[in-house]
MIZA-25348 format. One line per field, with one value per residue (C-alpha): x, y, z negated; residue in three letters. Coordinates in steps of 0.2 Angstrom, whole numbers. Example, Ala and Ser with C-alpha at 12.3 -4.5 7.8 and 13.67 -1.06 7.14 Angstrom:
BEGIN
x c(62; 68)
y c(-22; -5)
z c(-39; -36)
aa c(ALA; SER)
END
This chain:
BEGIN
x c(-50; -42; -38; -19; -24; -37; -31; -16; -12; -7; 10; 15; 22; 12; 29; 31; 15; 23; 35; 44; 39; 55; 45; 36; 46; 28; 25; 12; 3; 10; 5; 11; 0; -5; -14; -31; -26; -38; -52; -51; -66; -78; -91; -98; -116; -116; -106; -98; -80; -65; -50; -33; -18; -2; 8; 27; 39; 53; 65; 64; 54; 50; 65; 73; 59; 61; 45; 39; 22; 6; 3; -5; 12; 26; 25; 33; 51; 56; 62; 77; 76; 91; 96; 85; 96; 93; 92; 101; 89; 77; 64; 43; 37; 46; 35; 39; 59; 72; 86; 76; 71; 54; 47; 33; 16; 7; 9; 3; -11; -29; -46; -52; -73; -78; -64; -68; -50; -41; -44; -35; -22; -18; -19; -5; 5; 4; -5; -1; -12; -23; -25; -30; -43; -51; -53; -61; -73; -76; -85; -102; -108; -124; -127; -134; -134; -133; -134; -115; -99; -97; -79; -65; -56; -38; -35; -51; -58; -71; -85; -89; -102; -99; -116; -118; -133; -143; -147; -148; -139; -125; -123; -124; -135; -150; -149; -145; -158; -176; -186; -187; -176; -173; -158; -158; -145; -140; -122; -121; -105; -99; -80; -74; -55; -44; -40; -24; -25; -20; -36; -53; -68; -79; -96; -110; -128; -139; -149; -164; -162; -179; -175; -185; -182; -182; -189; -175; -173; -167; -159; -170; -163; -171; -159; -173; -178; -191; -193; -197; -208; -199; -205; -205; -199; -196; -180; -161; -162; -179; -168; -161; -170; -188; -200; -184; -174; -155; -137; -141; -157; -148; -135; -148; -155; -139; -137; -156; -153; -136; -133; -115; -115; -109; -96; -97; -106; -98; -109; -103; -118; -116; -104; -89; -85; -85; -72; -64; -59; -55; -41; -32; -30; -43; -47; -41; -55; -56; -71; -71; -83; -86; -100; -111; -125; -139; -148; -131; -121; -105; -98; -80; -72; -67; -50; -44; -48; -45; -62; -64; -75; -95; -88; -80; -101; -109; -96; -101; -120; -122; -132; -142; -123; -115; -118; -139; -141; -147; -140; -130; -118; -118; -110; -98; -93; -92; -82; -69; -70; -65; -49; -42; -46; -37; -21; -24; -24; -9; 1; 19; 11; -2; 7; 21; 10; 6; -7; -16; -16; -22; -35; -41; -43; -53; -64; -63; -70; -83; -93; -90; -105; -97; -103; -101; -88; -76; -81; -63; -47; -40; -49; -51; -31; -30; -44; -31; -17; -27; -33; -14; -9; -20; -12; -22; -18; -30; -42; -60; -73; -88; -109; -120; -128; -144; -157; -173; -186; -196; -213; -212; -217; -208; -190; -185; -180; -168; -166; -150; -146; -149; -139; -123; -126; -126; -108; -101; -109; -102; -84; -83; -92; -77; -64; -62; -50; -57; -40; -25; -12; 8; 13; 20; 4; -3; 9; 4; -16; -7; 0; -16; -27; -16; -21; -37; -24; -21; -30; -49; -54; -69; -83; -87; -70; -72; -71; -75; -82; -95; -96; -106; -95; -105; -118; -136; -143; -146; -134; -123; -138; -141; -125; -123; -139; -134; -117; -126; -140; -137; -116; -112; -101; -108; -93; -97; -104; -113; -98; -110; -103; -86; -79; -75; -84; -78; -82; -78; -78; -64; -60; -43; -34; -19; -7; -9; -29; -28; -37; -51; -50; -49; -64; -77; -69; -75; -93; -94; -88; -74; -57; -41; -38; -53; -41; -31; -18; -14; -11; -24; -39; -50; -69; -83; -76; -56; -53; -44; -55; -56; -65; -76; -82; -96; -93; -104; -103; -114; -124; -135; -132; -127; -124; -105; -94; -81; -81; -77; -56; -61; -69; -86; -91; -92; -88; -75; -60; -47; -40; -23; -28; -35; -53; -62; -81; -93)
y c(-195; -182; -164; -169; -184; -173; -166; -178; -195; -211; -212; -196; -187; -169; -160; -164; -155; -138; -129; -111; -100; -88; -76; -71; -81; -90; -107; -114; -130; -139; -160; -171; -176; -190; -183; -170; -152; -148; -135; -119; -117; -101; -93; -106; -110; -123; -130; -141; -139; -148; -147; -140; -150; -151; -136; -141; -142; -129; -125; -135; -138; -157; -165; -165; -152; -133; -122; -128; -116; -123; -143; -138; -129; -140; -158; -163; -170; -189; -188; -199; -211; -205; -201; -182; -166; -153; -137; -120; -113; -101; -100; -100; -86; -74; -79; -97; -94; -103; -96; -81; -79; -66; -58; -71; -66; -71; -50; -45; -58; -51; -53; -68; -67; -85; -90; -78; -71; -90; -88; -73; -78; -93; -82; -74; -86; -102; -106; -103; -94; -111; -115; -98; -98; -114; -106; -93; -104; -110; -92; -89; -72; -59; -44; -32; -17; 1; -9; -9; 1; -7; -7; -11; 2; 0; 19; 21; 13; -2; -9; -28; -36; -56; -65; -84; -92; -105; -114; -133; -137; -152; -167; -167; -151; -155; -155; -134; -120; -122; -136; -129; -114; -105; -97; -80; -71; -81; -73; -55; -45; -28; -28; -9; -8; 10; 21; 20; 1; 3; -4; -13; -15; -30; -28; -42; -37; -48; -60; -54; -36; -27; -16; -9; -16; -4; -8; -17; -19; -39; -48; -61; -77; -71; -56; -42; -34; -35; -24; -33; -21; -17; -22; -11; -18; -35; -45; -42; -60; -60; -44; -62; -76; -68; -64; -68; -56; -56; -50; -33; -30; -36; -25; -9; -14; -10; 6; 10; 5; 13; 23; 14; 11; -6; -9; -27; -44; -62; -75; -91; -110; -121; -129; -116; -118; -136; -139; -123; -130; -147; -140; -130; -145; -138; -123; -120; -116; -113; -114; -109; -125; -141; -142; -156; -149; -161; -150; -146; -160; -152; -160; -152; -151; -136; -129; -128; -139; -143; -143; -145; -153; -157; -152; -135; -130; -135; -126; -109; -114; -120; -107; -114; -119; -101; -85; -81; -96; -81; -76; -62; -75; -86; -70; -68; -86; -83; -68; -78; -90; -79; -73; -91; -94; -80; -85; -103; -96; -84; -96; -101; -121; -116; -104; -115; -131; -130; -146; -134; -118; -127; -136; -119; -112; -125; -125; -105; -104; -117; -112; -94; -80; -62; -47; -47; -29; -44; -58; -58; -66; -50; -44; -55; -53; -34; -37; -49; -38; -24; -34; -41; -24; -23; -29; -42; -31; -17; -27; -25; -36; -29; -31; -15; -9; -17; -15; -27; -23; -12; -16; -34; -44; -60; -54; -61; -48; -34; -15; -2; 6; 25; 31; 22; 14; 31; 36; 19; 20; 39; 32; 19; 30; 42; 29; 33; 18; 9; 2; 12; 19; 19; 31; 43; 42; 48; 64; 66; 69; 78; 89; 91; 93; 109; 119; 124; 130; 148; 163; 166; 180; 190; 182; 201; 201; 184; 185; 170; 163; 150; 138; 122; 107; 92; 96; 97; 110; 126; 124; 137; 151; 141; 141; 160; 163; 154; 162; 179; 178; 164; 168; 186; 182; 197; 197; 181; 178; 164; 159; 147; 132; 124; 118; 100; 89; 86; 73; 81; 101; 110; 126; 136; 149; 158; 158; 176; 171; 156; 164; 167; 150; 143; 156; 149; 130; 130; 136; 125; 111; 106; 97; 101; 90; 100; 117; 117; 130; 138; 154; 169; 173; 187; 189; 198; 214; 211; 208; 194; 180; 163; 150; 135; 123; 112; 94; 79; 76; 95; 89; 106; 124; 124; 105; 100; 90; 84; 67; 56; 55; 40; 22; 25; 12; -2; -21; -29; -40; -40; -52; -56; -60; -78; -77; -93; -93; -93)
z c(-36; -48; -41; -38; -29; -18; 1; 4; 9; -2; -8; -4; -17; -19; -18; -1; 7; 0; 8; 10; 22; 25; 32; 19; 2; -1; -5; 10; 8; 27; 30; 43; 59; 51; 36; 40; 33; 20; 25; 15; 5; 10; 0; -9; -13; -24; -38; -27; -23; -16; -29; -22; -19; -33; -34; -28; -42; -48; -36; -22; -5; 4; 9; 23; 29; 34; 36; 54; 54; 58; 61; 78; 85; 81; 75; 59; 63; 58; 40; 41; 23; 11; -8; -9; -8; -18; -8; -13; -28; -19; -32; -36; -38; -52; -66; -65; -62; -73; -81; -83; -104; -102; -116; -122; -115; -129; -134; -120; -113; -111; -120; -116; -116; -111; -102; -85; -87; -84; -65; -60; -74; -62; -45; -50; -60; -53; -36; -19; -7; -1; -19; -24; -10; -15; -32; -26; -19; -35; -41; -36; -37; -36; -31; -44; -30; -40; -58; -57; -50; -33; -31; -47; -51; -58; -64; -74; -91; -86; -94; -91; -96; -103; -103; -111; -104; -113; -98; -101; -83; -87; -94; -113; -113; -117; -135; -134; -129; -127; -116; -98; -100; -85; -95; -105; -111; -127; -130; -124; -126; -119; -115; -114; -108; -111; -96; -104; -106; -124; -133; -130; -136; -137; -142; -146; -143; -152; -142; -154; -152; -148; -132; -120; -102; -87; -70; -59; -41; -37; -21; -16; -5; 10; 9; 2; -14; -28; -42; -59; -69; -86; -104; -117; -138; -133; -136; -127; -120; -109; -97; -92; -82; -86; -72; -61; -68; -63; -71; -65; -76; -90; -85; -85; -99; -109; -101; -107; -123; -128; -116; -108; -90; -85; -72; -69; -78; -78; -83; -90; -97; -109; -99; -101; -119; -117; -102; -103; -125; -116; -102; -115; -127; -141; -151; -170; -178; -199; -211; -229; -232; -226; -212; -209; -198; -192; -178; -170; -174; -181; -194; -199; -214; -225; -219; -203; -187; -168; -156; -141; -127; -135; -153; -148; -143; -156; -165; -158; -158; -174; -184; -199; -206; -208; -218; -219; -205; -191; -177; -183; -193; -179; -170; -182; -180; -160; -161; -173; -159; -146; -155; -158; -138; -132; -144; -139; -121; -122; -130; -124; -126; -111; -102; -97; -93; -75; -78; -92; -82; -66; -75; -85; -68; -62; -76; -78; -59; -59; -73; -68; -60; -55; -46; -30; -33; -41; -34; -23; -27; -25; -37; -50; -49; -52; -67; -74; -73; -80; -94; -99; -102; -118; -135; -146; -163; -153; -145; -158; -161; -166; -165; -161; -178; -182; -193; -197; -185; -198; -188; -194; -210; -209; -201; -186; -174; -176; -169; -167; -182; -180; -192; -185; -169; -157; -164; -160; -140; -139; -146; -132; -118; -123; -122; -140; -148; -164; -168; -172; -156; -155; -166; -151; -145; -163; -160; -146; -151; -166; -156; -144; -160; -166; -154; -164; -177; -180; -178; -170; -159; -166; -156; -147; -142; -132; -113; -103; -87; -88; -74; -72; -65; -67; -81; -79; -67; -75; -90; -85; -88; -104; -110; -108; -115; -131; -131; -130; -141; -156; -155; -152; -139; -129; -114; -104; -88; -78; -64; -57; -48; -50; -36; -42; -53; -72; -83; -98; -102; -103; -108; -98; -106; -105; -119; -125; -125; -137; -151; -140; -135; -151; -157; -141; -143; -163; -155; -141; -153; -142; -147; -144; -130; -119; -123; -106; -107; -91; -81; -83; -73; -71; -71; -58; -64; -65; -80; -89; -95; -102; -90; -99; -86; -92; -87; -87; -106; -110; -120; -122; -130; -147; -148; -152; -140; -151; -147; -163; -169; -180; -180; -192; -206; -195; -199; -187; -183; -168; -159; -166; -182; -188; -197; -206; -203; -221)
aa c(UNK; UNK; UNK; UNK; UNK; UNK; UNK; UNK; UNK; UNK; UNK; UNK; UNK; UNK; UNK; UNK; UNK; UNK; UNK; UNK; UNK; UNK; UNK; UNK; UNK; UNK; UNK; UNK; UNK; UNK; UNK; UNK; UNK; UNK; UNK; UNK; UNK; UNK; UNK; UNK; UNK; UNK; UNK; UNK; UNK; UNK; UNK; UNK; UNK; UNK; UNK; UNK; UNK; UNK; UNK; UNK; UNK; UNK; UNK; UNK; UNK; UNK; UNK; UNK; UNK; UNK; UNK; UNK; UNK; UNK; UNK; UNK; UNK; UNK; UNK; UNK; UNK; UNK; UNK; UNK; UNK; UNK; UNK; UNK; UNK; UNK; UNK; UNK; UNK; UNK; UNK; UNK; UNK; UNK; UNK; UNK; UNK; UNK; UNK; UNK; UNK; UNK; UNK; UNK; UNK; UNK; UNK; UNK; UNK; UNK; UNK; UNK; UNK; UNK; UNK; UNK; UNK; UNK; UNK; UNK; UNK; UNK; UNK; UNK; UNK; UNK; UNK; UNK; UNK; UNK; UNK; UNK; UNK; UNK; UNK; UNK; UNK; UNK; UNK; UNK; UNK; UNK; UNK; UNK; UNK; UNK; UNK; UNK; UNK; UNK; UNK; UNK; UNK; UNK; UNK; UNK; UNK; UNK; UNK; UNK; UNK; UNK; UNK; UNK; UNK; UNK; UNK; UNK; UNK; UNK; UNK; UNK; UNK; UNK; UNK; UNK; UNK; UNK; UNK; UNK; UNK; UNK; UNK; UNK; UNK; UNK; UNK; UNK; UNK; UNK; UNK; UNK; UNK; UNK; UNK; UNK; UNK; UNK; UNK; UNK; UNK; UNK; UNK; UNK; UNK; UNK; UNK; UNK; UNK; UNK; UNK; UNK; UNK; UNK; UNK; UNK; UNK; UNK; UNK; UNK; UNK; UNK; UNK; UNK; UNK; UNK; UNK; UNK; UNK; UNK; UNK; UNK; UNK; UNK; UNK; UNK; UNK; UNK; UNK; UNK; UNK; UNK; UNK; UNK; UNK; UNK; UNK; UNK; UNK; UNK; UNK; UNK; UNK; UNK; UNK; UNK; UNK; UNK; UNK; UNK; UNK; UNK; UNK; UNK; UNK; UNK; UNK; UNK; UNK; UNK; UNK; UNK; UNK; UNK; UNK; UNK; UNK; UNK; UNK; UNK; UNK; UNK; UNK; UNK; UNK; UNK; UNK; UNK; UNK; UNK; UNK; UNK; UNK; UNK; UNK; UNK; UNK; UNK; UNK; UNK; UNK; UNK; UNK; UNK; UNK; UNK; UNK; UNK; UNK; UNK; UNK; UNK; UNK; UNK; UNK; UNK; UNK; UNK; UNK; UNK; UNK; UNK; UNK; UNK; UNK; UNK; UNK; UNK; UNK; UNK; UNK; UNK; UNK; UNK; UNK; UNK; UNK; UNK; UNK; UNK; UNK; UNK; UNK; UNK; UNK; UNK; UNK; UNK; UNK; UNK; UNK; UNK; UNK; UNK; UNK; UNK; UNK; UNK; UNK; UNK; UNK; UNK; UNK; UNK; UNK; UNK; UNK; UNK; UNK; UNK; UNK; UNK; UNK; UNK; UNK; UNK; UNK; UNK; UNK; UNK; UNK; UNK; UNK; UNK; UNK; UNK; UNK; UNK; UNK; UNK; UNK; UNK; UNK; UNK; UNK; UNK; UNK; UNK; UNK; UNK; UNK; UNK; UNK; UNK; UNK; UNK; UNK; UNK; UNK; UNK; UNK; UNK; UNK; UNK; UNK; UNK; UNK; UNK; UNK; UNK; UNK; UNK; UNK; UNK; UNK; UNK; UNK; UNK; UNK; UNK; UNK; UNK; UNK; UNK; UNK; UNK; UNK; UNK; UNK; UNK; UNK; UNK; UNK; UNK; UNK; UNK; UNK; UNK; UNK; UNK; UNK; UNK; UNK; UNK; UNK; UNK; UNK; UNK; UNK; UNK; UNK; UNK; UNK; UNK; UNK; UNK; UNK; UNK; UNK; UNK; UNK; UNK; UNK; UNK; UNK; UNK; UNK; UNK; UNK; UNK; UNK; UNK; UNK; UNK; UNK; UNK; UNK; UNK; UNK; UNK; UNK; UNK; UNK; UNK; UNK; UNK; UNK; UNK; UNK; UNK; UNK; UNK; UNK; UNK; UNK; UNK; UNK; UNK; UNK; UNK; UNK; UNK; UNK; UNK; UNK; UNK; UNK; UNK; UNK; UNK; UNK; UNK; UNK; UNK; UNK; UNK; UNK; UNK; UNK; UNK; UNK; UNK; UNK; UNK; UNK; UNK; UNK; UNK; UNK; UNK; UNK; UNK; UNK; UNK; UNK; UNK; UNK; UNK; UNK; UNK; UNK; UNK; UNK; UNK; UNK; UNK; UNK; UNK; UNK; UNK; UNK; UNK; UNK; UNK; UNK; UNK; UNK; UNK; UNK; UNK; UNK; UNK; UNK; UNK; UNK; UNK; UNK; UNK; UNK; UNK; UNK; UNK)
END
């Protein structure tokens, strides 16, 4: 039985189960005594899941039917058989109004990384409150305890995690991955979205990436813990699946290898490309050459095609066809992917087709693993919404910077580029954008950055207060000392303790002490936007005095904390334009 067929009895049209509730302007899922009322899914633990009933069309309840409440308080009145009347237009919800042109949500619609987005996409557009709860059923989730944020946070950037297994679970799969896999983590990439919801980020990390793995603390079914001891230079993927190893300690190991904390993980197998490809109606994709690949079964011809189904995964698994044949390409090839998804996804042709967006939720939520901090309806929504806020034209794709592993003869493992890689981690730990802003938001920094222009006190006329507000221990003293000895900034003093915690230093000024701000800023190395212009303060002994309060990104005495203003040399595309795979 298909999911419309599901939760209702024969010859009754889907429409009719659906009807208004005027006490709260929501659709409500209501059958007649003689049909069973469809169990609300819970927390599920399995794959397994009941399918919802059909959505009721545009603009109209059951006929002949008001909203009676529940089956068990009032039994459904006799409909009397007659020609339908159509009821005075009430309305779906808002986004599915007619008569109502909206600008097309193709501009704004999120990254998609795997399809996890399609869910909460739905939530909010299309389902009712029954449906949205047996999707949530759908989702399965684990608890990565302190590897992650906890709770989702809606005012903040956030770092999610998107992990594609090679596990071998499914029909069809067990030409992919390797005999017996437990599933690794095949396709890694980092999603960094703005504070300012203006741009993201999403970075690959190369399955074959030589990383040390810290020691990780994991749930177990019995509801305790076990630490799986770490490994040190092995590959990204084994943080997944090895020695029982869960999303958390993959998780963990991105934060030890670059030094970004992750938020939250969502996890997609094989499975996802291939029903998420087949509910949208198929993928463009575009080669520059024919492929005929043996080993993964592609075959396509040179220009541009539609995949979907077994063919979209051999498209984004196939390796030995494209650029070098290793895995590098390959992600090239998946990013370009990606991209065409997520127009595919945000186009007019799906987001008007209730049949597409209920079967991309059902497929989204079934192949989907989360976090238990989003592993609620609620939540998945507020992600969504989060997420549509970003243009296409500024979200990046990217890979971390890699170099052959230099400890290896025949190459077959890569590591991070030093020369490159740690000025991409501390662009996206800033929230620093790779892509260009509005252009009010250019004057705005423009206007921010002139504050280091003009005239610099002598450092031996600089007074300021030195406090620690979220630095290491101690640094306050170091600081001073520095300032002292190495920078002749002779009249400044050890504040100790802000009362609030900072995550970035700042350094407060009032305006007739800007060229003694400017003069400490260019020491400290600190940007215009850490220059706070305010009212004036005195020191311990009564005199006026600029106050620098070391936040969480000190760094150390002497070392600069001007955080990057521009992308460095690093190969990337975004999401709004079309790519052919070499």
């Amino acid at each position: 039985m298909d999911a419309q067929g599901r939760g209702r009895a024969d010859n009754i049209d889907p429409a009719d189960q659906w009807v208004l509730n005027p006490n709260t302007g929501d659709y409500e899922l209501r059958l007649g005594p003689s049909t069973a009322q469809p169990s609300v899914p819970g927390p599920r633990s399995s794959r397994t899941a009941t399918a919802g009933a059909a959505a009721p069309p545009r603009g109209r309840t059951a006929p002949g039917r008001e909203y009676r409440g529940s089956p068990e308080v009032a039994p459904a009145p006799e409909v009397v058989p007659g020609p339908r009347r159509r009821r005075p237009p009430q309305g779906p919800p808002p986004s599915r109004r007619k008569g109502r042109p909206q600008k097309p949500k193709g501009k704004k619609i999120a990254l998609w990384t795997g399809g996890t987005m399609a869910f909460a996409l739905v939530a909010v557009s299309t389902a009712g409150y029954v449906y949205v709860k047996h999707l949530e059923g759908n989702v399965s989730t684990t608890d990565v305890g302190s590897a992650g944020a906890g709770n989702f946070s809606k005012d903040e950037a956030f770092n999610i995690l998107i992990i594609g297994t090679d596990k071998r679970t499914g029909k069809g799969n067990q030409g992919y991955g390797d005999t017996g896999n437990i599933g690794h983590a095949d396709t890694n990439i980092l999603l960094h979205v703005s504070k300012d919801r203006t741009n993201a980020t999403a970075m690959s990390i190369p399955r074959d990436l030589i990383v040390d793995i810290p020691d990780c603390a994991t749930k177990q079914e019995d509801g305790g813990s076990k630490v799986i001891a770490g490994s040190q230079d092995v590959r990204f993927n084994t943080s997944l699946g090895q020695s029982g190893r869960d999303p958390g300690c993959t998780m963990r190991t991105v934060k030890e290898a670059t030094g970004i904390s992750v938020d939250h993980f969502m996890m997609a197998d094989f499975n996802a490309v291939k029903t998420l490809t087949s509910a949208v109606g198929g993928v463009e994709v575009c080669l520059t050459k024919p492929v005929d690949d043996p080993e993964s079964k592609l075959k396509l011809p040179a220009g541009t095609s539609t995949v979907e189904g077994e063919q979209a995964l051999a498209f984004v698994r196939t390796r030995k066809s494209f650029g070098n044949s290793g895995d590098l390409d390959r992600i090239k090839v998946q990013q370009q992917f990606l991209g065409s998804l997520m127009r595919k996804m945000s186009s007019s042709d799906t987001l008007t087709s209730p049949t597409k967006l209920l079967n991309l939720a059902e497929a989204a939520t079934k192949a989907l693993t989360v976090d238990t901090g989003i592993g609620k309806v609620s939540t998945l929504k507020d992600v969504a919404l989060e997420l549509k806020k970003v243009p296409p034209k500024n979200v990046s794709f990217m890979t971390v910077p890699v170099i052959d592993n230099p400890t290896e003869q025949v190459k077959a493992t890569v590591v991070i580029d030093e020369t490159r890689g740690p000025e991409i981690f501390s662009m996206i730990k800033d929230d620093v954008s790779f892509t260009e802003v509005k252009k009010k938001q250019q004057k705005e920094k423009a206007a921010v950055a002139a504050r280091l222009k003009g005239t610099k006190a002598d450092p031996a006329d600089v007074r300021v207060r030195i406090l620690n507000g979220g630095a290491a221990p101690g640094s306050a003293q170091e600081t001073l000392t520095y300032l002292q000895n190495d920078e002749g900034v002779l009249k400044s003093e050890n504040a100790g303790n802000a009362e609030t915690s900072l995550k970035k230093t700042t350094l407060e000024y009032a305006p007739d002490q800007a060229d003694q701000a400017r003069r400490l800023a260019d020491i400290m190395g600190l940007s215009g936007s850490a220059m706070k212009p305010g009212e004036s303060v005195t020191n311990s002994q009564g005199l006026p005095a600029i106050t620098l309060t070391l936040g969480e990104d000190f760094k150390g005495a002497g070392e600069s904390l001007t955080a990057p203003s521009t992308a460095p040399d690093v190969e990337k595309s975004t999401a709004d334009k079309v790519e052919c795979a070499k």
